[in-house]
Structures are given as C-alpha cells and as structure tokens.
N, C-alpha and C positions, 0 to 999 in steps of 0.2 A: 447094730452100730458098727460091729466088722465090718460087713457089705459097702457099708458108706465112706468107711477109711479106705477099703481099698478101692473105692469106684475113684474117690480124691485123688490118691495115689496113682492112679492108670488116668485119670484123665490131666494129671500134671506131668509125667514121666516123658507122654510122648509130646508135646509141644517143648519141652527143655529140651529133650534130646536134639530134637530137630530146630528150635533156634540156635544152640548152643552151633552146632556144626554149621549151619547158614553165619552168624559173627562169624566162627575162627575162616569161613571159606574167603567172605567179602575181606579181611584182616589179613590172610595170605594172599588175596589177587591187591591189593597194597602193596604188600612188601617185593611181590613181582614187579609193577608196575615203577617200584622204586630204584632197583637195580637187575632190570631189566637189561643193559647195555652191557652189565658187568657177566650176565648168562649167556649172550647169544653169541654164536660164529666161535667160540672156544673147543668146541670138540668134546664136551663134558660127556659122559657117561650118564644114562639114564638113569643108575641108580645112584649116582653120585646127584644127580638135580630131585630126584625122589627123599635122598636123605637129607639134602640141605632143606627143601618145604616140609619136610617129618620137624625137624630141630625148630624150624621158624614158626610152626603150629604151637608148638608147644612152646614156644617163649610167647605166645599171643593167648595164652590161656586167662591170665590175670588181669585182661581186657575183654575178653568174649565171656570169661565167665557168670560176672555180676549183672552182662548186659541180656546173658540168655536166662537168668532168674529173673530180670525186672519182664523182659517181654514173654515167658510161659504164663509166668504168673498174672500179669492180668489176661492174658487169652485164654488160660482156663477159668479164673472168676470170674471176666467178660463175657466168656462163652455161656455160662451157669444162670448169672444176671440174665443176659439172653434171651435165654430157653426156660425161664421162668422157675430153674432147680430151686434156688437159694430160696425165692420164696414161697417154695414145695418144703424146706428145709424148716426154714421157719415156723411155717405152719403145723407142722409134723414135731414143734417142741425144740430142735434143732438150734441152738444158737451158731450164729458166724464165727464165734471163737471154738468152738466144737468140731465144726466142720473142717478149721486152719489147722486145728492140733497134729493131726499128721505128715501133714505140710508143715508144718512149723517145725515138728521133729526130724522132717529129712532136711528141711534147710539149714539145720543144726550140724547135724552130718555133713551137710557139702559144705559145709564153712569149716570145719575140723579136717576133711580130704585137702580145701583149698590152702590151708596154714600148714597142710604135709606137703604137699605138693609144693608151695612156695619156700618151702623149706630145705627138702632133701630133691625135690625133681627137678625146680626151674635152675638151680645154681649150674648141676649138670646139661642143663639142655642149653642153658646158655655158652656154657664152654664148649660144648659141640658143634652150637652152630656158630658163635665166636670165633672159632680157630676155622672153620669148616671156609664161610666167605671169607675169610680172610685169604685165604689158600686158593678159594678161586677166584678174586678176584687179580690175585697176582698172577693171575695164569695168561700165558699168551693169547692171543688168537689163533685161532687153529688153521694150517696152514692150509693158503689160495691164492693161486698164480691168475691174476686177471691179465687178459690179453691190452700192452701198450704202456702197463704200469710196471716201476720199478717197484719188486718187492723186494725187504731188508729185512723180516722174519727170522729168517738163518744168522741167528748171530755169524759176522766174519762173511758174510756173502753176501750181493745184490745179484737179484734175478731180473733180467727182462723177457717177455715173451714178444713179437709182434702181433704173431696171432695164433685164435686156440680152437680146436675143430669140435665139433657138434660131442665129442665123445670125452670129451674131457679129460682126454689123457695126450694128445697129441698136438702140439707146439713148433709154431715155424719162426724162422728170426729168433734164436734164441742168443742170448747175450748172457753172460755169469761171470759177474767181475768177485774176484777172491781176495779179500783184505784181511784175512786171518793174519797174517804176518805183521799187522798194524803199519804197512808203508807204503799205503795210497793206492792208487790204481795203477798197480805194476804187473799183477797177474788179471790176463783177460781172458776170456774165453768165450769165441763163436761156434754158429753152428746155422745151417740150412732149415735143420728139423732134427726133433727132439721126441721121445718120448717118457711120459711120468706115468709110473708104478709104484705101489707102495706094496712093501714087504709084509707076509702072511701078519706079525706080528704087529706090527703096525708102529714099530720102533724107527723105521727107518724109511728115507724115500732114494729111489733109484732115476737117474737121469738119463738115459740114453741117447748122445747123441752124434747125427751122422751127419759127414761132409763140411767138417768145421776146421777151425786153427784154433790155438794156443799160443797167448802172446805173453812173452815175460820179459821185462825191465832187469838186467842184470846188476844190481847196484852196491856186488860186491869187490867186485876190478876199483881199482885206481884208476881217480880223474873220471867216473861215469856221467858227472855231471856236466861235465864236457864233452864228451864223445857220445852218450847215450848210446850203449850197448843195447840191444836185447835180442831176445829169442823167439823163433816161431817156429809152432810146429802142426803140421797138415795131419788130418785124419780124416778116415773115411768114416770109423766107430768109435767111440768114447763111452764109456760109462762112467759115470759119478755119483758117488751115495753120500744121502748127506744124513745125518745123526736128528733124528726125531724126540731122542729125549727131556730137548729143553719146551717140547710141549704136551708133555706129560703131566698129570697135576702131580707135584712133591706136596705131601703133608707136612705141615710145620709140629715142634713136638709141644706138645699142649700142656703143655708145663709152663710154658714162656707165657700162656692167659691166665691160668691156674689163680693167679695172687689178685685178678680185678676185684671188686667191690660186689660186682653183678654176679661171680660163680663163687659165692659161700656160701653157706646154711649159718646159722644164726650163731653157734658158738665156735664158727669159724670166724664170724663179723667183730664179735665179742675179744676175741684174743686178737685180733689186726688191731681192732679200736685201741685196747689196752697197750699193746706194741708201741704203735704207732705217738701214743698219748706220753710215754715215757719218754721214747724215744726224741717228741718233741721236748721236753722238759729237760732234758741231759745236753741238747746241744744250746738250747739257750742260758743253761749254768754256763757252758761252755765259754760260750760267747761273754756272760761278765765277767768270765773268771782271764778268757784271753786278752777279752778286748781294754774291756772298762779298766777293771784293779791293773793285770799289769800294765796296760798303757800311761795309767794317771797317776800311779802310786807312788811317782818320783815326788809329788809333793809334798807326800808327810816327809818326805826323806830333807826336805829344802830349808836351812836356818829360817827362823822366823821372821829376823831382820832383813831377808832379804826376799820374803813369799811374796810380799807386799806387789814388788816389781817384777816378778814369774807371774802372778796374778792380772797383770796389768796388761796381760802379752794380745788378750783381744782386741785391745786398742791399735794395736798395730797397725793395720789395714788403714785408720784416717789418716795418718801420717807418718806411715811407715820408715825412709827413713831418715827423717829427724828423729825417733825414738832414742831414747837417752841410752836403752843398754846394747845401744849399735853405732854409740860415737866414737866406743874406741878404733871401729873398723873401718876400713878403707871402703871407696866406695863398692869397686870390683866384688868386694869380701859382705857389704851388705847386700847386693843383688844375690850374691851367692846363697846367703842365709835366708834372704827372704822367698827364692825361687823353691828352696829346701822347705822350707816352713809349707809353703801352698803344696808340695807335691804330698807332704805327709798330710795335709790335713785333705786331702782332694782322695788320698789314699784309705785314710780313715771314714771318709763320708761313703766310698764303695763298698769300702766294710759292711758301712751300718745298713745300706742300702740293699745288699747281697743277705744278710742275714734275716734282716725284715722280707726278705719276698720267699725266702727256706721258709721260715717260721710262717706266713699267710698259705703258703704250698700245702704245708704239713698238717695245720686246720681246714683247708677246703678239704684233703683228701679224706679226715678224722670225718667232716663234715657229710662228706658222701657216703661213708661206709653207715655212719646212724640213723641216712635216709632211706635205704635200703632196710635197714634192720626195721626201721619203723613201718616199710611198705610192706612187710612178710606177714605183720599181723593186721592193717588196713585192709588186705586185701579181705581174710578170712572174714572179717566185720563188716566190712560190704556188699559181702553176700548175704549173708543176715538179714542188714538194713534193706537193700534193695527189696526181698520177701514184702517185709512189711510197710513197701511204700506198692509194689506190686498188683499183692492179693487185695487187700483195701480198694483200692483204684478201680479195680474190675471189677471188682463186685457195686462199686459207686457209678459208673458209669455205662458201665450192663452193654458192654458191647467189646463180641470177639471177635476172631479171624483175624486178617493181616491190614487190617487198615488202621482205624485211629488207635490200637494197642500200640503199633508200630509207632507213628506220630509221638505220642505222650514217652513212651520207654527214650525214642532218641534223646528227646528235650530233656528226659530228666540223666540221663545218662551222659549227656555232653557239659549238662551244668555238674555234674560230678565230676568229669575226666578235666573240664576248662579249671574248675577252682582245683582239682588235684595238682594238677600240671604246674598251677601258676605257685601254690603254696610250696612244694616244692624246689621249682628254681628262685625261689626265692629264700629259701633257709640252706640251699647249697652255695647260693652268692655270699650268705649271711646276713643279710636283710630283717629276717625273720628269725624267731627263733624256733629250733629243730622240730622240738615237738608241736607247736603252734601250725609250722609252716606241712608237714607231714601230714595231720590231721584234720586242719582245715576242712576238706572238701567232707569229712565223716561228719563232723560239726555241723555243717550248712544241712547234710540230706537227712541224717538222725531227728532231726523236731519234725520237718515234713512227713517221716516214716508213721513217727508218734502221734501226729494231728491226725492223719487219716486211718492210722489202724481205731483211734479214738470213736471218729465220724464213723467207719464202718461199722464198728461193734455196740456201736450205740442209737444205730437207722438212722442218724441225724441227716437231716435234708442237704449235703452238702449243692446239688445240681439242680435245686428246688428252686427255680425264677421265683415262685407265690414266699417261700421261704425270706428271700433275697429283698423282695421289694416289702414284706414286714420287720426288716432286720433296717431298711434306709429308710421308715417311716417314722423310725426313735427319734430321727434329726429333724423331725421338721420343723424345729424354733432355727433352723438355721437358712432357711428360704430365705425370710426377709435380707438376712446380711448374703446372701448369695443373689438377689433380685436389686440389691444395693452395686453390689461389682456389677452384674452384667449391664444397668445402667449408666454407670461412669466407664464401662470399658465404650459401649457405642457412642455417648457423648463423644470423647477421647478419639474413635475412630472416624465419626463424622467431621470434627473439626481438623483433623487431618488430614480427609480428602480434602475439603474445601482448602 
C-alpha cells in the first residue's frame, strides 16, 4: 500500500509541477504583452526587468495555481484511466477513494501553503511589484538622437542632428537650442559636426562639437525689444555635457502603496475595515450634528404663533414675491432676500451632495478591503475543489497528455474565473451582497466537484451512451406529445412558405 501512495504521489508531482510553471509562463507573457510599450527603449537594467517578472510571477500565483491542480489532476487520472492502472487498481481490491487519499492529503497542504501565501506572500509581492511598475513606467525613454528629428528628452534642450554616421556616435548639422532659462529660443547653438560619448559611468553625456557658432538674444539692456541685441560667438571646439540623471530609474518610497487593500494580510484588512468603518460613522454624526440640528434648530427656538408662517417658507418659490412676510420690504430689498435665500439653500444642497458621495467613497473602499479579505480564503478552497472536480474527471474520461485534459480544465477554469470576476464587481459596485458576490463562483463549481467525485467513487456510467439512452427511455409517454409539436411546428412551417 506504501508503493501505491508513493507511485500516486510521483505520478501527480511531475504533471503540477510542470503545469503549474506552463500557467504562471503563458500569465507572465500577458502581462508582457500588456505593458510592453511601457519596457522597451527605456534603458532598464536586466535585472531591474528580471525582478519586475520575478514580482509579476508571483502576484499570478492565485490564478495559475487552481488551474495547474485542475489540469495535473486529470492528466495523472487520465493518464491511469488510460493505461488501464485504475482498473488493475480495482481489481487488486483497491477502491478510487483509496488510491485519491494521498492526493487528497497533499491537496490539503497546498490549499493551507495557498491561504499562507495569499496571506503573508502576495500582500508583499504585490507592493513590490506595485511600486516597482509604477517607477518604471514613469521613467523616461532612454536617450536617442535620430538623424532630422527634434529630440526634447533633455529637459531645457532641443537637439537636432541632420545626419548620423554608420558608428553611432558621430553627427553632422547639429543644432542645440537651450531653453533652460525658460525665455524662448534666445540661446542657439550650431555646429558642422559633433561628436556623442557617454561617460564611463553612464551618468552623463558629452557633446563634442567642431566649427560652430553660439547665438544669444541679450534681453537684459533696455528697449531689446526694439533694438534686438544679441551675441555670437565662433568656435572651432566646444564641448558640452549634459546631466543623465533624469534617466535613471528613482525608486519611489513604498510606503506611499503600503496602505492599498491589495498589500495586507488579513489582520492587517481587519483593522483598515475597522478604521475605516468608524471613521465613517464619526463623520456622518458629524455631518447631522453640523448640518441638520445646527442648521435647523432655530425652529424650536421660533414662538409658536408665529412657526406657522417660518413653516410656510416652501411656498415661496410659487409666488415669491407676493409672499405676505416680504410685504413689508421694498422691492430692491425682496430680490435681495430672495437671491439670499437660493444661495443658502443651492449651498445647503452641495453640502448634502459633498457628504453623500464621502459617505459612498468611504463604503466602496470598506467594500474592497472585505473583497480581498474574502479572496484570501477562496483562493485556499479552490484549490481543494478544483482536486475534486479534476481527479473524478480523469479518471471518468480515461484520457491523458495534453489534449482534451487541456480542453475540459480551460472550460471549467474560465467558468470559475468568468462567474469569480463577475461576482465580485458586482459586490465592489454594491450590487450584490459581499459575501454572496465573493463566493459565487465557489458556489457554482462545489456541486460539480461533489457530483463527479460521487459518479467516480461509485463506477457510475457517467460517459456511458447504452447508460444515457436507458436513462431517456423512462420518457417515452412523452413521444406522442413531442410527435404532436413536431406536427403543428411543419403544418405552421408549410403554411408559411406557401
């Protein structure tokens, strides 16, 4: 019985392994394929693009990894179906539930790794590679002088080259207009030819250039605007260095992402939610204690003889000013009051309007942190399930390698991620409710799991045609009314053409 646990175990190990790494590969050439534009022509460092796909790997784990348990598992039970194991298994006393029990125990394990990992791994790896693209995507392009084009790269400078020789350092018609001064194109600079170097360190670039002029706009004299002064000056050599720092990548300090939804562990979600939860509840006392009571609380203060007509003040608007407690005023003096009256009340309606969309802010964000907190233990539980919707499967349909395993794992893995996906934005809209919209997709694939670990553990015919057409033989009092439609559907269709 050892021998058989471990031949399970070695004949499951290496098909996960190796799915598992095939999803996270095709999941990272995505995420390439995504922001691709934002990697190339910047000048990154190899191991700066090494660590941004290291960070992006591992935030694509809680996608790769249910999908490399659904597709091992039936390509090791497919494989076994197959090659006729299971029913060497069988016959040898062996039940299906016997043969899963060690597989059943590591999938138990990688479901407890997966709810550690989503716990204490992904938070950090999302802040890594959260802060990491963000940093490069704000990075410049890394600098390149095309021959006939103005480059503007160099903050405070425009480059022109006319043309650039086979060696890539050498530049003829060179033009370098200097706007560091922020006052237009008053400093110019020509040249015959030029040469471009960059400094050992790579901080800096060096210009070199021979048989030029220097032209400057003097526009500190009086009246230049009249006289237009300026300055030229002839040279046979020039050098000019220009500062390469602002294409360097700056790290941003990772503290500024620290407080998303996406980079906590669960009792870090737990005290936001809590925060967050009060913190909404305090500004909305807030708000009836500012708005409402002091705003309106002049009323109890108002003789009763006279509430009657303060009470009345909504009428205003149909006939404003005819109103009886604006006869004593002139007319000038009731536009006044009535102009007053709309500003406060147009004032009061931005209030109420400014405070309603805080208070919806402050619930979507409550909202996203409990989706998360709900995704940390779906994840772990879907590893699980998918096992038992897997091993069943293959062993039901007795067929391994990479063809219909592949087939059936997508279909059932894309109707998990489509109803995951959908249940979700729709309990972060609010639509749905939290836990409803969060667990949905666990909901829909759990009975599938259960039906076929059922059918597997019990030989039942699931793929059995002879099965199938004894199971639609039960109906057959339902011929005549189904021989009834099909002749009122042709009636119906003959009289139509005609």
């Amino acid at each position: 019985m050892k021998k058989l646990q471990i031949y399970m175990l070695k004949s499951y190990l290496g098909p996960f392994v190796f799915t598992f790494f095939v999803s996270l590969f095709i999941l990272l050439l995505q995420f390439l394929w995504k922001y691709i534009d934002d990697l190339v022509g910047k000048g990154l460092e190899w191991y700066i693009i090494g660590k941004l796909m290291f960070y992006a790997s591992s935030t694509f784990v809680p996608l790769a990894l249910p999908l490399a348990i659904l597709l091992s598992s039936i390509m090791t039970f497919g494989n076994m179906g197959e090659h006729y194991e299971l029913v060497a298994m069988k016959s040898a006393g062996i039940s299906l539930r016997k043969a899963m029990k060690p597989l059943v125990i590591l999938s138990v394990f990688i479901s407890l790794s997966a709810l550690f990992f989503s716990n204490y791994v992904l938070p950090v790896a999302n802040l890594k590679f959260g802060s990491l693209l963000y940093d490069v995507r704000q990075q410049k392009l890394a600098f390149n002088l095309n021959e006939g084009i103005f480059y503007n790269g160099l903050d405070g400078f425009v480059i022109r080259a006319g043309e650039k020789d086979k060696d890539n350092k050498t530049i003829y018609d060179v033009k370098i207009y200097n706007h560091s001064d922020r006052s237009g194109n008053i400093k110019v600079t020509t040249a015959r030819k030029g040469i471009i170097e960059m400094t050992p360190n790579k901080r800096k670039i060096v210009f070199t250039l021979f048989n030029g002029s220097s032209y400057a706009d003097d526009i500190r004299s009086s009246g230049y605007r009249r006289t237009r002064p300026f300055e030229i000056t002839h040279f046979e050599k020039q050098v000019l260095t220009f500062n390469l720092d602002q294409f360097q990548l700056n790290r941003t300090n990772e503290d500024l992402f620290r407080s998303h939804y996406s980079m906590l562990n669960i009792q870090q979600l737990n005290y936001s939610i809590d925060s967050i939860s009060r913190e909404r509840i305090k500004r909305n006392n807030k708000y009836k204690e500012d708005f409402i009571t002091k705003k309106f609380n002049y009323l109890s203060k108002i003789d009763s003889s006279n509430r009657k007509d303060y009470m009345q003040l909504d009428s205003i608007a149909v006939d404003s000013l005819k109103y009886p407690l604006l006869d004593n005023f002139e007319l000038d003096a009731k536009i006044d009051v009535m102009s007053r009256a709309l500003r406060i009340a147009r004032d009061a309606k931005d209030k109420v309007l400014f405070y309603k969309k805080e208070s919806e802010s402050r619930q979507l964000n409550i909202t996203k942190h409990e989706v998360v907190w709900h995704q940390k233990f779906k994840l772990s539980l879907a590893c699980l399930i998918f096992f038992f919707i897997g091993a069943p499967l293959g062993a039901i349909i007795r067929k391994g390698g990479l063809g219909l395993p592949v087939v059936v794992s997508v279909i059932f893995f894309v109707l998990y991620h489509v109803v995951s996906m959908t249940g979700e934005k729709a309990a972060k809209a609010g639509e749905w409710d939290i836990v409803f919209g969060s667990w949905l997709s666990t909901a829909v694939i759990l009975p599938i799991g259960l039906f076929l670990t059922y059918k597997a553990t019990t030989d039942a015919p699931l793929l059995d045609s002879e099965s199938w057409k004894r199971f639609f033989e039960r109906f057959k009092w339902l011929n005549p009314v189904i021989s009834w439609f099909k002749a009122r559907f042709v009636k119906i269709s003959v009289k139509t053409k005609n």
